[in-house]
C-alpha positions in Angstrom: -15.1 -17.0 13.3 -13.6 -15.8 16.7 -12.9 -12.0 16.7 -9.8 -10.7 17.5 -9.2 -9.2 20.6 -8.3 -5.5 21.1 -5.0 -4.2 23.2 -6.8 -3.3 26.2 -8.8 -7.1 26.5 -4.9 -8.8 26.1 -3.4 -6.3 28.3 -5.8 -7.2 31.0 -6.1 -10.9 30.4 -1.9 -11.0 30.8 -2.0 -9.1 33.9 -4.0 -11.3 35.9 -1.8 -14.0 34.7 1.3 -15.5 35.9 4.2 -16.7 33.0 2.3 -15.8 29.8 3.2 -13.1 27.3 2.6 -11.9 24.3 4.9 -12.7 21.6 3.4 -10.9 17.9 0.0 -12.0 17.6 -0.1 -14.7 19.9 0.4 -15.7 23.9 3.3 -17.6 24.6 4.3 -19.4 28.1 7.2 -21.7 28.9 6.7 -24.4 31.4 9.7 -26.1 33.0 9.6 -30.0 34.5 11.8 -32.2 36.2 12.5 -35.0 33.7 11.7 -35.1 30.4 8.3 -37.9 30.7 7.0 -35.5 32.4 7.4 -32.9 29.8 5.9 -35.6 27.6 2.7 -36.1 30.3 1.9 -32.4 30.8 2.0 -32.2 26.6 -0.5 -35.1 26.3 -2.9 -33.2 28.9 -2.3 -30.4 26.7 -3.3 -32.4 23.4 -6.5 -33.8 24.9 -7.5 -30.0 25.7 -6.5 -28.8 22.7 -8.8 -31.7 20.7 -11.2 -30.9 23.2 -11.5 -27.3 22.1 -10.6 -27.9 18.5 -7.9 -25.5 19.1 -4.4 -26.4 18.4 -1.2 -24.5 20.4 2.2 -24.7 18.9 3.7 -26.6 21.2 7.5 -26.8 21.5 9.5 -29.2 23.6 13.2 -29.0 24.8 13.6 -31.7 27.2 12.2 -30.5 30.6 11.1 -27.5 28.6 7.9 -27.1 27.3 6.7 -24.1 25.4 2.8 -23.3 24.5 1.9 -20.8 21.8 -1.1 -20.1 21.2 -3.1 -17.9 18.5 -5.9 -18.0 16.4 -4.8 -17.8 12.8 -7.9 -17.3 10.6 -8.4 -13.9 12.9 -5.2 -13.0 12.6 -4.4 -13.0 16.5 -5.6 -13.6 19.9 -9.1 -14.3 20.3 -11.3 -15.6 23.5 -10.7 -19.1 21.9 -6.7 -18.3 23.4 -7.7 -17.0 26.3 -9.7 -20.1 27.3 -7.3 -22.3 26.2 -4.5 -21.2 28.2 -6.6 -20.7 30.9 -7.6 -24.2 31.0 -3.5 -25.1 29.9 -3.1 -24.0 33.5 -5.7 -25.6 35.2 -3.7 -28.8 33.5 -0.2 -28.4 35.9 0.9 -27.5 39.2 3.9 -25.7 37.3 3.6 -22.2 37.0 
């Protein structure tokens, strides 16, 4: 099991990122796109990284609105398993 991560190691991590927060116990980020298949592509890319990592987001879509959340339940917060998955969420769009 992934430990959770102390204040200081989110703190940092959010600082040298652009768009995500925290929201409770997990990061949260809301991307925006012009048309709503394209909400619907980026949220496929972020399914194969997701199965990829065996770690699921929430994932919340409002037509050109896409929302990720992203937590690691059985620790009860945000572990490195987060960080590397919204790290590699970005690496997936151009939006930021």
């Amino acid at each position: 099991m992934n430990a959770k991560l102390n204040e200081e190691s989110i703190v940092g991590w959010l600082d040298q990122k652009q768009g995500w927060k925290r929201d409770g116990e997990s990061l949260v980020k809301q991307f925006k796109f012009g048309s709503f298949r394209d909400s619907i592509v980026f949220v496929n890319r972020v399914a194969s990284i997701a199965d990829t990592l065996d770690h699921h987001p929430d994932i919340d879509i409002r037509f050109t609105r896409v929302r990720i959340g992203a937590s690691t339940h059985d620790a009860g917060g945000i572990t490195e398993k987060d960080l590397d998955l919204a790290d590699r969420i970005d690496l997936a769009t151009s939006v930021r």
